[in-house]
C-alpha positions as CSV (number, residue, x, y, z in Angstrom):
1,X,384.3,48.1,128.5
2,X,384.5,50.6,131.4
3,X,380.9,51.9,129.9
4,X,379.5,48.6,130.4
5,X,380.5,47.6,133.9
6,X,378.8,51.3,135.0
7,X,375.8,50.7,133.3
8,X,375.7,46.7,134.6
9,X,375.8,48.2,138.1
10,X,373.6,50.7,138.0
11,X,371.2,48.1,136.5
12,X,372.4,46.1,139.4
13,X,371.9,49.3,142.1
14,X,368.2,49.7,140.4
15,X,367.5,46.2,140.5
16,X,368.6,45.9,144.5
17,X,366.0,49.2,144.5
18,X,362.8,47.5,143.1
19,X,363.8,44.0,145.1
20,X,363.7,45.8,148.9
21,X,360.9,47.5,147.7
22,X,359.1,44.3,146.8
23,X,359.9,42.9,149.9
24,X,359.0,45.7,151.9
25,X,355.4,45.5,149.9
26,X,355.4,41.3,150.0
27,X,355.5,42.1,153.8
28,X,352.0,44.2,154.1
29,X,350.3,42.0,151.9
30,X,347.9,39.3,154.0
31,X,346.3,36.6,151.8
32,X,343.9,34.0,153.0
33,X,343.7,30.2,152.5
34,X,340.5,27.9,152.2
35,X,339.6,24.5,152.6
36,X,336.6,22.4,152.7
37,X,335.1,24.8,150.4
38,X,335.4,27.5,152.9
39,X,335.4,25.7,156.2
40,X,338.3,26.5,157.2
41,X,340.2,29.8,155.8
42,X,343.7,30.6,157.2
43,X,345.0,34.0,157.0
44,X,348.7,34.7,156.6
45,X,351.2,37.8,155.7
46,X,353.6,38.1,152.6
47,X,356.4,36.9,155.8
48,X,354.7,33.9,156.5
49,X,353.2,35.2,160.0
50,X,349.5,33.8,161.0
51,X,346.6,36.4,161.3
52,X,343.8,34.8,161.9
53,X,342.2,31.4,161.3
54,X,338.2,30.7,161.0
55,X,337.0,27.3,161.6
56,X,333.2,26.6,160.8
57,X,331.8,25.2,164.0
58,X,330.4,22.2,161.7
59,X,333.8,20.6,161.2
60,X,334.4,21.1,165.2
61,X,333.3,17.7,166.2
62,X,335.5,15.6,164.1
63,X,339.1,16.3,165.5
64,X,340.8,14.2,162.3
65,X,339.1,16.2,159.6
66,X,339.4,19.5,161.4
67,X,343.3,19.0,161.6
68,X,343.4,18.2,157.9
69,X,341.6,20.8,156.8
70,X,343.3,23.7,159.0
71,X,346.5,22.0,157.1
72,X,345.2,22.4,153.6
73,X,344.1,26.0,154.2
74,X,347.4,26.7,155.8
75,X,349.7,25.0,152.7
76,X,346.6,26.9,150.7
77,X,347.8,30.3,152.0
78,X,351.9,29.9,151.7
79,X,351.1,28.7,148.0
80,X,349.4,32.2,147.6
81,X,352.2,34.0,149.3
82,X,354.8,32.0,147.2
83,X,353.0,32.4,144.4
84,X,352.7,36.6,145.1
85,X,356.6,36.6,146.2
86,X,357.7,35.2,142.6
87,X,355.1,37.4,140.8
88,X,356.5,40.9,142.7
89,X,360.5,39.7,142.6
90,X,360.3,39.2,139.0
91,X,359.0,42.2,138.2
92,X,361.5,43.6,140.3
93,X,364.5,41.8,138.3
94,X,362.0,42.8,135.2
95,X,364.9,43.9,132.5
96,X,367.4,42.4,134.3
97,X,369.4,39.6,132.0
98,X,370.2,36.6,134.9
99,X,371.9,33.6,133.7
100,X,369.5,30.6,133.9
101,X,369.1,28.9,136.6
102,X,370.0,31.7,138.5
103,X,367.6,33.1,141.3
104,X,366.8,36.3,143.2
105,X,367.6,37.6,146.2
106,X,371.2,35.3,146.1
């Protein structure tokens, strides 16, 4: 039994290891979202922080579509960062036996 609770936390220790890692790389990563085929394109970090934003000067003149499309690229770029966050934590926790249901960091 003692074996077992040693090797569950240095699983656990490791595991901790590969998760601030991932964050730490999550955090330089930058990914870009589009709209309007392109028309828009928002650029944001792996911590949600805005880089840049491009907005074709066509799409300038009509104030509604504009704002619809800056939102579009914008939820367009946190699905990417969400989806690059689940992809880099679960390799992290790769190995790892969680109960279900159960998610990472607590």
């Amino acid at each position: 039994m003692r074996g077992n609770i040693a090797q569950l936390m240095q699983q656990a220790q490791k595991m901790q290891e590969n998760m601030q890692r991932a964050q730490e790389e999550l955090a330089n990563i930058e990914v870009t979202g589009n709209a309007g085929g392109g028309m828009v394109s928002v650029t944001l970090t792996g911590r949600m922080e805005c880089r840049k934003v491009r907005i074709d000067p066509s799409v300038i003149s009509d104030a509604e579509m504009t704002e619809d499309l800056v939102a579009a690229a914008i939820n367009d770029a946190v699905n990417k960062v969400n989806a690059a966050s689940q992809e880099k934590m679960g390799a992290a926790t790769a190995g790892m036996q969680l109960p279900p249901g159960m998610k990472m960091p607590f």
